[in-house]
C-alpha positions in Angstrom: -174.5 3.5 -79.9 -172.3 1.2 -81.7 -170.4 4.2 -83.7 -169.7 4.6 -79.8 -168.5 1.6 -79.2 -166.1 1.4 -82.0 -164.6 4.4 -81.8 -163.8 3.3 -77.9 -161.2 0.4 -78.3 -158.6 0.0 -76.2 -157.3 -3.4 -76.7 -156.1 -5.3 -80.0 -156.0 -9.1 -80.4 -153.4 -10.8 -81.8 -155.1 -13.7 -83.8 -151.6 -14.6 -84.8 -150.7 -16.0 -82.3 -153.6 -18.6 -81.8 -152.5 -21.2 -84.4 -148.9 -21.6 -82.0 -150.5 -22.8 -78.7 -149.8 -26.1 -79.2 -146.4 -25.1 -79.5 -146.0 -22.1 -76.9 -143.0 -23.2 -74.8 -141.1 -24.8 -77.9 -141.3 -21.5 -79.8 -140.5 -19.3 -76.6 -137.8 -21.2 -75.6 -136.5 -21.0 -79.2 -137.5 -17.0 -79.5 -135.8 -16.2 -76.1 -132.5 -18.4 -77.7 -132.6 -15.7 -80.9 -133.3 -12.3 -78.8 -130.2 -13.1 -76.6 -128.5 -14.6 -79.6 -129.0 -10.7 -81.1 -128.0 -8.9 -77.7 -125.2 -10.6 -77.5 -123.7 -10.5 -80.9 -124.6 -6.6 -81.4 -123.9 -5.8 -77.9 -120.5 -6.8 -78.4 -119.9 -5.1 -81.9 -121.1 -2.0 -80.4 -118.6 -2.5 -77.1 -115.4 -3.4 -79.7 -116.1 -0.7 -81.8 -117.4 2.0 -79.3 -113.8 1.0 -76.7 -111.1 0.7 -79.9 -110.0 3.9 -80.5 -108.4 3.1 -83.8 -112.3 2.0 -84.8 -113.2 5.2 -84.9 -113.9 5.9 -88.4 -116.8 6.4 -90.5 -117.6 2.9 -91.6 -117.3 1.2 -88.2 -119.4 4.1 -86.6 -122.1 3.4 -89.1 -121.5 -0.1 -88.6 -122.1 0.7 -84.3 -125.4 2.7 -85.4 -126.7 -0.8 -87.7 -126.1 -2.5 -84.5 -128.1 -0.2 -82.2 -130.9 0.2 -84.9 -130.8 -4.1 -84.9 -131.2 -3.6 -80.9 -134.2 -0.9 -81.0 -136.0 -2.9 -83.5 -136.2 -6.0 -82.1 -136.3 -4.7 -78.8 -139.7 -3.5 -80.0 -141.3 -7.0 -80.9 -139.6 -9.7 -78.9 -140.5 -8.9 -75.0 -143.8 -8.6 -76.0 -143.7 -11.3 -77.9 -142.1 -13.8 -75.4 -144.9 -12.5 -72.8 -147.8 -13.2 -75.3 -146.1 -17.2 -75.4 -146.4 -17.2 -71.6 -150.3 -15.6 -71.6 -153.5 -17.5 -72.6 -154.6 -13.8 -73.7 -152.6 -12.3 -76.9 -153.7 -8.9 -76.6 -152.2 -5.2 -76.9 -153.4 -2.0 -76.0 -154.2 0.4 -78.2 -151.4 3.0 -77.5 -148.7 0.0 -77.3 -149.9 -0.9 -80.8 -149.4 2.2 -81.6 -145.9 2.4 -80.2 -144.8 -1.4 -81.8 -146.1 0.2 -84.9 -143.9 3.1 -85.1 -140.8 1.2 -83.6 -141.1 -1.7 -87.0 -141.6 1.0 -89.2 -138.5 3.2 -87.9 -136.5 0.6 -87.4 -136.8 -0.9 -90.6 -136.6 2.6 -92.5 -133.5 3.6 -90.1 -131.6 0.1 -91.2 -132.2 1.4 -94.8 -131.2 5.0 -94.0 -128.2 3.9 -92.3 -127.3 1.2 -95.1 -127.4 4.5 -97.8 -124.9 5.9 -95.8 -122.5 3.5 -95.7 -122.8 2.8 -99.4 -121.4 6.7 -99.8 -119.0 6.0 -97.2 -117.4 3.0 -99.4 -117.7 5.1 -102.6 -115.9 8.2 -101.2 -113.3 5.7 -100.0 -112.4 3.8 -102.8 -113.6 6.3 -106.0 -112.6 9.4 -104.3 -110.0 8.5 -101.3 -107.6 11.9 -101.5 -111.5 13.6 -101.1 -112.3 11.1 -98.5 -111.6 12.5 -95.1 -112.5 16.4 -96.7 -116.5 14.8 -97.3 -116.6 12.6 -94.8 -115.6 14.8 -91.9 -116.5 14.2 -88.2 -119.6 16.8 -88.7 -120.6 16.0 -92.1 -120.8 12.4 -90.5 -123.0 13.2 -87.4 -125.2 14.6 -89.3 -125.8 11.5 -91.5 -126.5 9.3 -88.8 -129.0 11.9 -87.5 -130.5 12.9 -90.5 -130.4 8.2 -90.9 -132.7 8.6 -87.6 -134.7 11.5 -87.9 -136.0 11.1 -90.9 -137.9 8.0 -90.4 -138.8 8.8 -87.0 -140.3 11.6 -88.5 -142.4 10.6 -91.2 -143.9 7.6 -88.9 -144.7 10.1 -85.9 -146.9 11.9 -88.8 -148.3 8.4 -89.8 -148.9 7.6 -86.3 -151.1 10.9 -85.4 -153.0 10.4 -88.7 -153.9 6.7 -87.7 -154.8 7.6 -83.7 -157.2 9.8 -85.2 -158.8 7.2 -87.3 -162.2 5.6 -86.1 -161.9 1.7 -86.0 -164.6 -1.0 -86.7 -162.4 -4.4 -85.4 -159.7 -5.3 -82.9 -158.5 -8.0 -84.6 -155.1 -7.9 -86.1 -154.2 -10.8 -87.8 -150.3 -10.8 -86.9 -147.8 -11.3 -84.3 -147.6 -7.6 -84.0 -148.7 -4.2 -84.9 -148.0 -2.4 -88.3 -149.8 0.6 -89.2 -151.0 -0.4 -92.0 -152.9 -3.4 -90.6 -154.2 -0.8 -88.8 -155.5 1.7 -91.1 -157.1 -1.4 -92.7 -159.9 -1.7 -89.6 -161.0 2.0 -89.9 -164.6 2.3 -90.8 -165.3 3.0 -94.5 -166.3 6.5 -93.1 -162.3 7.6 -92.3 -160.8 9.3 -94.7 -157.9 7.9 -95.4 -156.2 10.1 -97.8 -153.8 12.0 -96.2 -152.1 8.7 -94.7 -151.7 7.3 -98.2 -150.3 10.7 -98.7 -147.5 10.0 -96.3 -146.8 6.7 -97.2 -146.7 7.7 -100.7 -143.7 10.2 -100.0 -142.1 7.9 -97.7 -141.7 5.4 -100.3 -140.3 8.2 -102.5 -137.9 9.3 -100.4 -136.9 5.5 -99.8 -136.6 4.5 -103.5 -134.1 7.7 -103.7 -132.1 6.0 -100.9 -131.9 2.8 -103.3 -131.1 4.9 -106.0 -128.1 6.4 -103.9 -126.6 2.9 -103.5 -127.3 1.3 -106.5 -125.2 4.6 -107.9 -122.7 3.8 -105.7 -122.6 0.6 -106.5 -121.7 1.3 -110.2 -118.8 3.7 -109.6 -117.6 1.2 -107.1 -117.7 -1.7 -109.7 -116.2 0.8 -112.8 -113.5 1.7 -110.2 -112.6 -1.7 -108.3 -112.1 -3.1 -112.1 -109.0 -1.9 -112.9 -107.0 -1.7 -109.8 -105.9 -4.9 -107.4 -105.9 -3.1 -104.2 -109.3 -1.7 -105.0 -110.4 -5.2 -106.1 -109.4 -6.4 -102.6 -110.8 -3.4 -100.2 -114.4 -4.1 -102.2 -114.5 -7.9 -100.9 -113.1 -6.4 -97.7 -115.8 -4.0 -96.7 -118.3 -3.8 -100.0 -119.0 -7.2 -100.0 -120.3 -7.6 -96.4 -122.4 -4.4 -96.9 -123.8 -5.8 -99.9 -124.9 -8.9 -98.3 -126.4 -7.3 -95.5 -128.3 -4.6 -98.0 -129.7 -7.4 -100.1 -130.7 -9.8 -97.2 -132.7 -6.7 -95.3 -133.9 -5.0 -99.0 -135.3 -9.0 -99.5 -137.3 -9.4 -96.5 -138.5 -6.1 -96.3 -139.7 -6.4 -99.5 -141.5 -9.4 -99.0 -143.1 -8.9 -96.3 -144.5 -5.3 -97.3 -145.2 -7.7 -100.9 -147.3 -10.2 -98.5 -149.0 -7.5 -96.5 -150.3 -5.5 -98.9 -150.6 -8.1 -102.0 -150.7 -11.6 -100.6 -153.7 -13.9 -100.2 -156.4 -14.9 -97.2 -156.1 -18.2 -97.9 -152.5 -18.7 -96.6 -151.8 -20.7 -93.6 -151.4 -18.7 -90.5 -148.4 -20.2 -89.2 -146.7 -19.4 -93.2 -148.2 -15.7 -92.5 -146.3 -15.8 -89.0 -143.1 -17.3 -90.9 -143.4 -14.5 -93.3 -143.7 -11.8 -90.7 -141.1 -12.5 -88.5 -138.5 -13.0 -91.3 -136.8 -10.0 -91.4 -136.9 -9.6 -87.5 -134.6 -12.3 -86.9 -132.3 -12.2 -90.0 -131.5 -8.8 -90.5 -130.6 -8.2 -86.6 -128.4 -11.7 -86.7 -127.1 -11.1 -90.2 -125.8 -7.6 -89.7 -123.2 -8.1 -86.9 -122.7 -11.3 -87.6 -121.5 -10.7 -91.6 -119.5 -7.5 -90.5 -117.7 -9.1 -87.2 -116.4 -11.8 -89.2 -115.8 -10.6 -92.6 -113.4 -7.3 -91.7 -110.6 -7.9 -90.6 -110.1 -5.5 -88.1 -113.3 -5.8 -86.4 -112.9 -9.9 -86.2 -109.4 -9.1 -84.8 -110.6 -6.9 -82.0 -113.2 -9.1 -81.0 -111.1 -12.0 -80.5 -108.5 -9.6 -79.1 -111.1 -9.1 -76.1 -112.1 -12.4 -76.2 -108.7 -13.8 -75.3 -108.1 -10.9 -72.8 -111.1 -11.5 -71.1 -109.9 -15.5 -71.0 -107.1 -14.2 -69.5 -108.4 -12.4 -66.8 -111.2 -15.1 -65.8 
């Protein structure tokens, strides 16, 4: 009778959000002030980029697809998140955990993806620029962005069937939202569990390639940029901003997959919130924020439209 029990929940509680009661309408108020913050910013990146014409190249398509990615993502924990501020009752069901679950994962592995990308984009541009528009052509491009996409959605749809068929013994997820592998951690000791390690053991395989691919990049770009001025300049230009957003996403990632999987009981929940919700509000902000005001040519269109728009108002 209570195997039957278990293996009937429909709800999840989210016990992270008990310890911020107190402070409910502060932190919503605050929340709703970043999620419109990150609309904002990447809508209008994605609007510059998507109406200019002469933006339509590789690196500022790529850049349009970060944006969207930042959009999905978030969109996937900060309604819910807001609501759960506004409720007495911080609970999910079980198919929307599912769903938050597979919308962190393939966001985060998406911004990674899409990050790999645009590493080879800079390294075809300034190592091998007479190659440049013969590897980087309008097809070999769109499939990139898909292949950025599909992949992750792909592996986590797997990860997500293996988990719905797991057979839980709590409801109690001790976070602000749902990550499968919090809940893989409540199946019963009877699950077997392999073949989602399995997954997750390729997945991080294929990922560590994709780091491999840009730190590769990375050191042609360097050994290139070293001798030549105008190569010097067009890698603070665009490489720079692309490193900064690679190591402020690879950082937070990292940590919090470091935390989940490694880190200790005894931390304070409202440090285990902190640590959780890091790389949902930097990596989203950072992104549009580093690229629309460190190229040129993007900051120029924006404030092209800005004035416009002034105009017409």
């Amino acid at each position: 009778m209570m195997m039957d029990n278990i293996s009937l929940i429909t709800v999840f509680s989210l016990s992270g959000l008990n310890e911020i009661t107190n402070y409910a309408v502060v932190i919503f108020f605050s929340t709703l002030l970043c999620y419109c913050l990150i609309l904002t910013i990447n809508c209008a990146l994605i609007l510059t980029i998507v109406l200019d014409k002469s933006l339509h190249e590789p690196m500022y398509i790529l850049l349009c697809c970060l944006c969207i990615n930042g959009i999905y993502g978030t969109t996937g924990f900060y309604p819910k998140f807001l609501l759960d501020l506004l409720s007495s009752s911080h609970v999910i069901s079980y198919n929307g955990c599912l769903v938050q679950a597979f919308v962190m994962f393939s966001f985060a592995c998406s911004d990674l993806s899409i990050l790999s990308v645009m590493s080879y984009d800079r390294y075809l541009a300034i190592c091998r620029p007479l190659h440049y528009h013969r590897y980087m052509n309008k097809l070999r491009l769109s499939l990139l962005v898909c292949f950025s996409w599909l992949i992750p959605f792909s592996f986590h749809a797997v990860l997500i069937t293996l988990t719905s068929r797991l057979t839980l013994c709590s409801a109690q997820i001790q976070r602000l939202y749902c990550v499968n592998w919090v809940i893989v951690l409540l199946a019963c000791p009877s699950n077997n569990t392999t073949p989602s390690s399995i997954v997750v053991y390729i997945t991080v395989v294929v990922y560590v390639f994709h780091g491999l691919l840009i730190v590769w990049s990375y050191i042609y770009l360097v050994r290139t940029c070293r001798g030549s001025i105008e190569n010097r300049k067009k890698f603070m230009q665009t490489c720079v901003p692309h490193l900064t957003c690679m190591l402020t996403f690879m950082s937070t990632v990292v940590f919090d997959i470091m935390y989940m999987h490694f880190g200790s009981k005894n931390i304070a929940q409202s440090l285990k919130n902190l640590i959780s919700m890091v790389f949902m509000i930097i990596s989203p902000i950072m992104n549009p924020l580093i690229y629309g005001f460190k190229l040129t040519k993007v900051r120029n269109k924006i404030l092209f439209y800005l004035h416009a728009y002034r105009k017409l108002s």
